[in-house]
N, CA, C, O and CB atoms as a CASP TS submission, in Angstrom:
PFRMAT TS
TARGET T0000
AUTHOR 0000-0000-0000
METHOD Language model
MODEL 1
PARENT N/A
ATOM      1  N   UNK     1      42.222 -35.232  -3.159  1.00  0.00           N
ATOM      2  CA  UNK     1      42.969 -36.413  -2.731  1.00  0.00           C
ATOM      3  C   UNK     1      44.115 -35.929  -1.857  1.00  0.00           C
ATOM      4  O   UNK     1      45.144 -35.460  -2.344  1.00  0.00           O
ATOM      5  CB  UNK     1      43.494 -37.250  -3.959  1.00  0.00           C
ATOM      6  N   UNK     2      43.936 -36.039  -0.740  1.00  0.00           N
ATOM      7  CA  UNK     2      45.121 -35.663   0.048  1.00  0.00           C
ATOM      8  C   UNK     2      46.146 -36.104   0.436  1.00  0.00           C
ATOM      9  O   UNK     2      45.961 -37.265   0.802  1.00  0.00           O
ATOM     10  CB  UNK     2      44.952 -35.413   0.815  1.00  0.00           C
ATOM     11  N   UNK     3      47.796 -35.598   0.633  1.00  0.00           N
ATOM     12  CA  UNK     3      49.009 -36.427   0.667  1.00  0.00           C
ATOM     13  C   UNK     3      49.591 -36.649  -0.552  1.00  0.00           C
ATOM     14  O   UNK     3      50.753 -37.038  -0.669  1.00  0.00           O
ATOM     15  CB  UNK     3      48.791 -37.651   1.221  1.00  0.00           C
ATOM     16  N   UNK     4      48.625 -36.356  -1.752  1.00  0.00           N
ATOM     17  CA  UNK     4      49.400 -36.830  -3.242  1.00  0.00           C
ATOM     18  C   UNK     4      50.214 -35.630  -3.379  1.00  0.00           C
ATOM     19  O   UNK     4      49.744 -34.576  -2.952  1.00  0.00           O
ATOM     20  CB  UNK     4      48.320 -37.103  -4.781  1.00  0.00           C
ATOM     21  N   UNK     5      51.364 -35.641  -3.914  1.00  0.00           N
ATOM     22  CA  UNK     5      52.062 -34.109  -3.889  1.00  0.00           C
ATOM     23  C   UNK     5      51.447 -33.532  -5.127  1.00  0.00           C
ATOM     24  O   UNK     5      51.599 -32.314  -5.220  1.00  0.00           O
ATOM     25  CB  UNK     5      53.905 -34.046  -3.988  1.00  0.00           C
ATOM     26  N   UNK     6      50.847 -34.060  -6.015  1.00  0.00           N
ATOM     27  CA  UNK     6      50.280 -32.799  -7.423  1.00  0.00           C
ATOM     28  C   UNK     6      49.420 -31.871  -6.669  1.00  0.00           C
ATOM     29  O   UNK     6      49.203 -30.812  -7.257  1.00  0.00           O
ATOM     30  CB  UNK     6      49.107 -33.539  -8.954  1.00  0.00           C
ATOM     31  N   UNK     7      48.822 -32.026  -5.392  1.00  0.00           N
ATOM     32  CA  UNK     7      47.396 -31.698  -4.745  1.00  0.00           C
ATOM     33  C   UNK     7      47.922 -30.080  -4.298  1.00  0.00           C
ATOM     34  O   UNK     7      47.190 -29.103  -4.138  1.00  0.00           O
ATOM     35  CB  UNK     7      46.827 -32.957  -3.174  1.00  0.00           C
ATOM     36  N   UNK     8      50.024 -30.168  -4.098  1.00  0.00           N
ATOM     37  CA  UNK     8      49.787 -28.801  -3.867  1.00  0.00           C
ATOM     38  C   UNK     8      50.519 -28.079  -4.998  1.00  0.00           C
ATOM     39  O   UNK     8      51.330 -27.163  -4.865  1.00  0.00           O
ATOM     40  CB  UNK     8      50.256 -28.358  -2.441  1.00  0.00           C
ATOM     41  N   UNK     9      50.086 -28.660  -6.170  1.00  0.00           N
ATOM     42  CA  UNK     9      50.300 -27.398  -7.207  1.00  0.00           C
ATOM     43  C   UNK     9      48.993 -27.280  -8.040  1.00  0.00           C
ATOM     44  O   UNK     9      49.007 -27.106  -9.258  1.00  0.00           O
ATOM     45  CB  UNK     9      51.671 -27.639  -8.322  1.00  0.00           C
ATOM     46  N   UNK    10      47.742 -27.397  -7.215  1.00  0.00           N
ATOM     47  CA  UNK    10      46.491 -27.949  -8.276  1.00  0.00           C
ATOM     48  C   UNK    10      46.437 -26.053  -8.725  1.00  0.00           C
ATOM     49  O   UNK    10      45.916 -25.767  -9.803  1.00  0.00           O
ATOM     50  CB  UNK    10      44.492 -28.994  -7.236  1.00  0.00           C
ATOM     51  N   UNK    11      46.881 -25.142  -8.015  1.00  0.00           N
ATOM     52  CA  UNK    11      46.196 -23.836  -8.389  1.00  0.00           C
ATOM     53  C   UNK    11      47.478 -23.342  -9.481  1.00  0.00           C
ATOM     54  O   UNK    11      47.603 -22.119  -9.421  1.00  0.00           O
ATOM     55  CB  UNK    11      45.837 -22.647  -6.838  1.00  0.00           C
ATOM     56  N   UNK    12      48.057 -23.722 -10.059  1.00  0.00           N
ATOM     57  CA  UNK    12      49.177 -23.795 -11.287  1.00  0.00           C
ATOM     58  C   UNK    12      48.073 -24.179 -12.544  1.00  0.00           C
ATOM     59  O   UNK    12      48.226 -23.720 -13.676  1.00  0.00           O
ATOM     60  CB  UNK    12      50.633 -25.240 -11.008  1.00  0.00           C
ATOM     61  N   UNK    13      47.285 -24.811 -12.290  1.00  0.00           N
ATOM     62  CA  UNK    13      46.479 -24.920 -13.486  1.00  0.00           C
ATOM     63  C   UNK    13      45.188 -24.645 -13.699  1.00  0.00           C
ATOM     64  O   UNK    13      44.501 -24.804 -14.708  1.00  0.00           O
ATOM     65  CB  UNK    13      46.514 -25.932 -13.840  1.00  0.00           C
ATOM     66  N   UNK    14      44.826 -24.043 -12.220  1.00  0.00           N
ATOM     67  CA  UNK    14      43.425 -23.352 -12.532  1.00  0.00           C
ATOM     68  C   UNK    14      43.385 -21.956 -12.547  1.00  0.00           C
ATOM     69  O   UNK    14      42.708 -21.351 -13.378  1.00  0.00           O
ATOM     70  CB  UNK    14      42.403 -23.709 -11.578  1.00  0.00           C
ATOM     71  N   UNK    15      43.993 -21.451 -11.774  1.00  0.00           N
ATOM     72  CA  UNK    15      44.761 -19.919 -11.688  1.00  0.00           C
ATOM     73  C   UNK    15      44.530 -19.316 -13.197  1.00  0.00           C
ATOM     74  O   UNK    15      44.282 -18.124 -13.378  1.00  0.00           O
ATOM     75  CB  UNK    15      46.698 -20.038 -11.300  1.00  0.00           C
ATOM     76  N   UNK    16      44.632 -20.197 -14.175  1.00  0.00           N
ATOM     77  CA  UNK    16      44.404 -19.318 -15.575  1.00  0.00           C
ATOM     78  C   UNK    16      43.210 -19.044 -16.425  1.00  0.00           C
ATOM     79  O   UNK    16      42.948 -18.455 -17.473  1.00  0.00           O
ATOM     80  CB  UNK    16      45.133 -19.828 -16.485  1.00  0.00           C
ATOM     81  N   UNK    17      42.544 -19.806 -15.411  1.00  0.00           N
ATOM     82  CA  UNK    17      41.035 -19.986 -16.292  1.00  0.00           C
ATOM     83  C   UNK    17      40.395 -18.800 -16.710  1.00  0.00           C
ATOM     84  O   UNK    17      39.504 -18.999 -17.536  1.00  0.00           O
ATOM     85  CB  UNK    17      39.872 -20.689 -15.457  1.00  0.00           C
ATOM     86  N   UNK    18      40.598 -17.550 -16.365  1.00  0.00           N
ATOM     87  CA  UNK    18      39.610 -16.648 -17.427  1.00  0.00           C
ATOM     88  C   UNK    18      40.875 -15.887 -18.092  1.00  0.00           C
ATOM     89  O   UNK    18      40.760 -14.675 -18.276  1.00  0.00           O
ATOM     90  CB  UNK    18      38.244 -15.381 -16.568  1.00  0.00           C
ATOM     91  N   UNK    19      41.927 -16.458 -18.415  1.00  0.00           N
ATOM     92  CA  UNK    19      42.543 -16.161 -19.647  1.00  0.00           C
ATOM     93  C   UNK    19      42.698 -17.049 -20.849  1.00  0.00           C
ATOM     94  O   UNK    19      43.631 -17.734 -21.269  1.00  0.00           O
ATOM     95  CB  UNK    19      43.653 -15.833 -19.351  1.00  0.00           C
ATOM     96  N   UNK    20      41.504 -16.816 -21.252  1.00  0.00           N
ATOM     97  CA  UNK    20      41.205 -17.564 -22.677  1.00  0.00           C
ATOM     98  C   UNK    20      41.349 -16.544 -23.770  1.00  0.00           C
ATOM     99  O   UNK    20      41.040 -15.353 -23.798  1.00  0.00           O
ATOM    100  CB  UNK    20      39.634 -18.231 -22.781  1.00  0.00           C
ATOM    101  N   UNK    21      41.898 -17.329 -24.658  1.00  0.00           N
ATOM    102  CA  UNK    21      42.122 -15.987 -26.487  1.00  0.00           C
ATOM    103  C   UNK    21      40.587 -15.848 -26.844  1.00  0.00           C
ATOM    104  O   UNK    21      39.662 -16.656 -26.924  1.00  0.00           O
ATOM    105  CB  UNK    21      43.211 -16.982 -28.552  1.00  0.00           C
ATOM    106  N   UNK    22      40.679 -14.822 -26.979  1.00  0.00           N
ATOM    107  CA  UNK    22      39.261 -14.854 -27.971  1.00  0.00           C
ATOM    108  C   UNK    22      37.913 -14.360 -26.556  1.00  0.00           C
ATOM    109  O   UNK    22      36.989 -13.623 -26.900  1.00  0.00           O
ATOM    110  CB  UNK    22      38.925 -17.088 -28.867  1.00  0.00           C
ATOM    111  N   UNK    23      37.971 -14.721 -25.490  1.00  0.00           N
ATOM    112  CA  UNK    23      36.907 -14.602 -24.802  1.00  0.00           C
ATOM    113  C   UNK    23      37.064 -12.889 -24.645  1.00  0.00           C
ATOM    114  O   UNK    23      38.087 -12.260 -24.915  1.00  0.00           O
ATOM    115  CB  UNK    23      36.895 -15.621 -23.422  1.00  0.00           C
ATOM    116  N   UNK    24      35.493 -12.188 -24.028  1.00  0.00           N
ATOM    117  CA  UNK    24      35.984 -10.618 -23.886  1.00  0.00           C
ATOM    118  C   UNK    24      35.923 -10.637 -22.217  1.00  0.00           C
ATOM    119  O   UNK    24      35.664 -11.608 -21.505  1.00  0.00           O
ATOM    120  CB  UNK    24      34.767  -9.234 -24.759  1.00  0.00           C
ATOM    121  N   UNK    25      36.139  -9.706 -21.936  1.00  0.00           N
ATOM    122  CA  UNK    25      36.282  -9.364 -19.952  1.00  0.00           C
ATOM    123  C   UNK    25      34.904  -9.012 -19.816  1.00  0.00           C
ATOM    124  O   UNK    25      34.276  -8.424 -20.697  1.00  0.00           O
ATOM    125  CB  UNK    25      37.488  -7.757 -19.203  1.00  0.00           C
ATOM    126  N   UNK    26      34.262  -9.495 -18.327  1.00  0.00           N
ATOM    127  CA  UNK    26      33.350  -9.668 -18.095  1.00  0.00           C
ATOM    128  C   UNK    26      33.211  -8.313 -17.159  1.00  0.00           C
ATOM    129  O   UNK    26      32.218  -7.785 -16.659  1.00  0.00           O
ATOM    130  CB  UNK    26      33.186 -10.976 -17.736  1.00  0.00           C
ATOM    131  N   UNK    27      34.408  -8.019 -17.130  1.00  0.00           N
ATOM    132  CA  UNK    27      34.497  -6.741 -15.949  1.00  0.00           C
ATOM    133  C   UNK    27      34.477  -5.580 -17.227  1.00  0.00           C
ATOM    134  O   UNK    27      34.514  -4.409 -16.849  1.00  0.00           O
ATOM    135  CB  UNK    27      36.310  -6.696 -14.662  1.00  0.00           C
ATOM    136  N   UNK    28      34.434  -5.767 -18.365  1.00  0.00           N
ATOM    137  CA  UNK    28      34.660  -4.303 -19.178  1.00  0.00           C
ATOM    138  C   UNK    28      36.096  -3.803 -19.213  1.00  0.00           C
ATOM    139  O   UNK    28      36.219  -2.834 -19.962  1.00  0.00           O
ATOM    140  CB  UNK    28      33.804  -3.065 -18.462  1.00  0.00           C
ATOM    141  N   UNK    29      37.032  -4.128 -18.713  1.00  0.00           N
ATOM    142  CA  UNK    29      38.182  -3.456 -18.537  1.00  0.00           C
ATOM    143  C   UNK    29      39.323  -4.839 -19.074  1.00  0.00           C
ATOM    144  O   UNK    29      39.304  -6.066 -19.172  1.00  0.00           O
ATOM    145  CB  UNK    29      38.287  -2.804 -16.772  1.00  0.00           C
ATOM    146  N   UNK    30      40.157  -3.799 -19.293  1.00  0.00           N
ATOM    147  CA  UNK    30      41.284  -4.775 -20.076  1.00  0.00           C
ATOM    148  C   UNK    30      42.116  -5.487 -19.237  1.00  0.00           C
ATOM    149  O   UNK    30      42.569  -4.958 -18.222  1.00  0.00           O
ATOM    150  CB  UNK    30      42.276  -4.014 -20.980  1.00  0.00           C
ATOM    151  N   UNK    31      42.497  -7.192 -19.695  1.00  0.00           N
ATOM    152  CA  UNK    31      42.909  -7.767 -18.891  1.00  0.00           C
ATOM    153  C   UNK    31      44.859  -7.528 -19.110  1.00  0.00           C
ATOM    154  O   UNK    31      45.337  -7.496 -20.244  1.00  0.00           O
ATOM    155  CB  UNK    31      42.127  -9.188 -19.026  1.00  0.00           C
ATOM    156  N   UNK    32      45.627  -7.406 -18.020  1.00  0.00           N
ATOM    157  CA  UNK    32      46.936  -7.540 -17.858  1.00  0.00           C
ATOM    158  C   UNK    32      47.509  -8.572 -17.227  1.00  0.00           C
ATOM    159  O   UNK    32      47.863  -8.603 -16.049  1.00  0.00           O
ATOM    160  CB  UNK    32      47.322  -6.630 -17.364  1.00  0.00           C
ATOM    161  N   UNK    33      47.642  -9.882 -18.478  1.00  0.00           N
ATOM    162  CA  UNK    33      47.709 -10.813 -18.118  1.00  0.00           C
ATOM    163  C   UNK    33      48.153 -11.768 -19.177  1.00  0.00           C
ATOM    164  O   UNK    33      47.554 -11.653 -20.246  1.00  0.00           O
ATOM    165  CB  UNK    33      46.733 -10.961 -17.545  1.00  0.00           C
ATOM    166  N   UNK    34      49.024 -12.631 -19.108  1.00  0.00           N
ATOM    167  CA  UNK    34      49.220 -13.658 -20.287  1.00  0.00           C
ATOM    168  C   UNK    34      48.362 -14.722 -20.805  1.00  0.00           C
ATOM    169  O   UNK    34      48.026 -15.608 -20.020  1.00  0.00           O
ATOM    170  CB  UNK    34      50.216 -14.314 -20.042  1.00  0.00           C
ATOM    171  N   UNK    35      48.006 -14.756 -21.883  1.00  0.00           N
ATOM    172  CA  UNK    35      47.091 -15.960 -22.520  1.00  0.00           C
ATOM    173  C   UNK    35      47.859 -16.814 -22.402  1.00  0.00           C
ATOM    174  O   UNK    35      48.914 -16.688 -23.023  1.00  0.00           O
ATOM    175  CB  UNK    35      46.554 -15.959 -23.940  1.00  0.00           C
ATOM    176  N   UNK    36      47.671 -17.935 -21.627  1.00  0.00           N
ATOM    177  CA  UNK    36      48.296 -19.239 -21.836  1.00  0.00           C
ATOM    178  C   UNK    36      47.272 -20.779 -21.576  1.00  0.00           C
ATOM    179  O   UNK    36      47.682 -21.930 -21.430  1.00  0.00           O
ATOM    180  CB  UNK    36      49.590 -19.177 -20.755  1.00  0.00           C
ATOM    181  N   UNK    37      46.011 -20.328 -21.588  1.00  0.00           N
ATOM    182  CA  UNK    37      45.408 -21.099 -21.616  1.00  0.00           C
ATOM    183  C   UNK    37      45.615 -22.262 -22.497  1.00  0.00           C
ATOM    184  O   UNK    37      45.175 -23.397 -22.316  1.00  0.00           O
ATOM    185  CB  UNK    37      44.576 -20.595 -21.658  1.00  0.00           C
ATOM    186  N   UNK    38      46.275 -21.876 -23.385  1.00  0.00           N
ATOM    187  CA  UNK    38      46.883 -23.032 -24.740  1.00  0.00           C
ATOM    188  C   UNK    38      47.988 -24.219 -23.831  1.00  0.00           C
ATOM    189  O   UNK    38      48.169 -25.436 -23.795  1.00  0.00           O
ATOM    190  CB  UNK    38      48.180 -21.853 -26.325  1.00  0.00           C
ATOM    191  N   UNK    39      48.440 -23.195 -23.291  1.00  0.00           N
ATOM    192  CA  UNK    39      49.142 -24.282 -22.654  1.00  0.00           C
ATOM    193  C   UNK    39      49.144 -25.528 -21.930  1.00  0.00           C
ATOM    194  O   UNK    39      48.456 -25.461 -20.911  1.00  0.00           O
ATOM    195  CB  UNK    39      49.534 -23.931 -22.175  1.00  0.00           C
ATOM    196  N   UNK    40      49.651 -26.556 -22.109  1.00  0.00           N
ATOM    197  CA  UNK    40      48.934 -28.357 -21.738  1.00  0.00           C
ATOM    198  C   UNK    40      49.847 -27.866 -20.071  1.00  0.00           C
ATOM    199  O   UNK    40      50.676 -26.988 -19.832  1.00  0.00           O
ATOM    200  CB  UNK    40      49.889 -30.539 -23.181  1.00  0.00           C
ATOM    201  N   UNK    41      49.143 -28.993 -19.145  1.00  0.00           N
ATOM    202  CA  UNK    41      49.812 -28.962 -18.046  1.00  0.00           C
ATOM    203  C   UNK    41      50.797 -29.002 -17.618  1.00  0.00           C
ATOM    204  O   UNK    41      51.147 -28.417 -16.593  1.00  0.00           O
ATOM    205  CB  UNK    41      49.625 -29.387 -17.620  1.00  0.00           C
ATOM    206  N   UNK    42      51.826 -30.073 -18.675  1.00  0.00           N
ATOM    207  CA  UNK    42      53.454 -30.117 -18.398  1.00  0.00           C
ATOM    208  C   UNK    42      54.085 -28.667 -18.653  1.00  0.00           C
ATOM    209  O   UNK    42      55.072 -28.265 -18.036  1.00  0.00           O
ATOM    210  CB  UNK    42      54.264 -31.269 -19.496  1.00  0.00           C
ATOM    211  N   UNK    43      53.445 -27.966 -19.576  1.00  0.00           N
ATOM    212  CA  UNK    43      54.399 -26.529 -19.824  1.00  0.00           C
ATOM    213  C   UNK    43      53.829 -25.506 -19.075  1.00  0.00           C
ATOM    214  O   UNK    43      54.166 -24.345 -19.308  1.00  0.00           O
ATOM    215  CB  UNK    43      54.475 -25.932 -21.417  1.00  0.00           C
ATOM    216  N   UNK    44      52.841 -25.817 -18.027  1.00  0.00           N
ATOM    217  CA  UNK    44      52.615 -24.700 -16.993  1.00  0.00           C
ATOM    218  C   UNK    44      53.216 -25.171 -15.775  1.00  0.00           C
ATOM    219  O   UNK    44      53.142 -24.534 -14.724  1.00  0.00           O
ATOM    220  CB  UNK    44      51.084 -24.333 -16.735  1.00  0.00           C
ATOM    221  N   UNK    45      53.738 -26.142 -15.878  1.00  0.00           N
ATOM    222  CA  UNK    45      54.465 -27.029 -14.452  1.00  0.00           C
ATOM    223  C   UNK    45      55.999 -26.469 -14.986  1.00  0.00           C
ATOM    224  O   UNK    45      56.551 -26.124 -13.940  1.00  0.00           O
ATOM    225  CB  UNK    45      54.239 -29.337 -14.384  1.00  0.00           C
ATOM    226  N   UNK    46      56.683 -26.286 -15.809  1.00  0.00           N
ATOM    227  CA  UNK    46      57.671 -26.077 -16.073  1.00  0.00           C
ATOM    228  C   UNK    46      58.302 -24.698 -15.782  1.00  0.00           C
ATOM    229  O   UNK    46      59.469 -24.473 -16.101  1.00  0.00           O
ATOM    230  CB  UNK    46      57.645 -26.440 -17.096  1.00  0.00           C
TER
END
Protein backbone atom coordinates (compact mmCIF):
# COMPACT_ATOMS: atom_id res chain seq x y z
CA UNK A 1 0.00 0.00 0.00
CA UNK A 2 1.81 2.96 -0.93
CA UNK A 3 2.03 6.58 0.78
CA UNK A 4 0.80 4.90 4.14
CA UNK A 5 3.77 5.82 6.42
CA UNK A 6 3.81 2.12 8.34
CA UNK A 7 4.90 0.96 4.57
CA UNK A 8 8.35 2.43 5.48
CA UNK A 9 9.00 0.60 8.59
CA UNK A 10 7.44 -2.80 7.18
CA UNK A 11 11.26 -4.34 7.42
CA UNK A 12 11.22 -3.57 11.50
CA UNK A 13 9.08 -6.54 11.62
CA UNK A 14 10.17 -8.90 9.18
CA UNK A 15 13.90 -8.44 9.54
CA UNK A 16 13.48 -10.99 12.52
CA UNK A 17 11.98 -13.82 11.08
CA UNK A 18 14.59 -16.57 11.42
CA UNK A 19 15.13 -15.61 14.96
CA UNK A 20 12.80 -17.87 16.53
CA UNK A 21 13.58 -19.68 20.26
CA UNK A 22 13.72 -23.07 19.88
CA UNK A 23 14.23 -23.29 15.96
CA UNK A 24 18.04 -24.73 14.98
CA UNK A 25 20.22 -22.76 12.07
CA UNK A 26 19.78 -23.97 8.84
CA UNK A 27 23.30 -22.80 8.00
CA UNK A 28 24.88 -25.16 10.89
CA UNK A 29 26.56 -22.30 12.49
CA UNK A 30 25.58 -20.30 15.44
CA UNK A 31 23.35 -17.47 15.21
CA UNK A 32 24.64 -13.82 16.74
CA UNK A 33 21.62 -12.36 17.15
CA UNK A 34 18.72 -11.47 19.57
CA UNK A 35 15.57 -13.65 19.96
CA UNK A 36 12.86 -11.34 19.86
CA UNK A 37 10.56 -12.92 17.85
CA UNK A 38 8.28 -12.86 21.09
CA UNK A 39 8.05 -9.58 20.63
CA UNK A 40 4.36 -8.01 19.46
CA UNK A 41 4.84 -5.15 16.94
CA UNK A 42 4.40 -2.12 19.26
CA UNK A 43 7.67 -3.24 21.24
CA UNK A 44 9.71 -3.67 18.05
CA UNK A 45 8.48 -0.14 16.90
CA UNK A 46 9.66 1.21 20.16
Amino acid sequence: VNGLPFNKYTWLVTHNAFSIIGEPSFTGTSRVTFYNQEDSVTNQLI
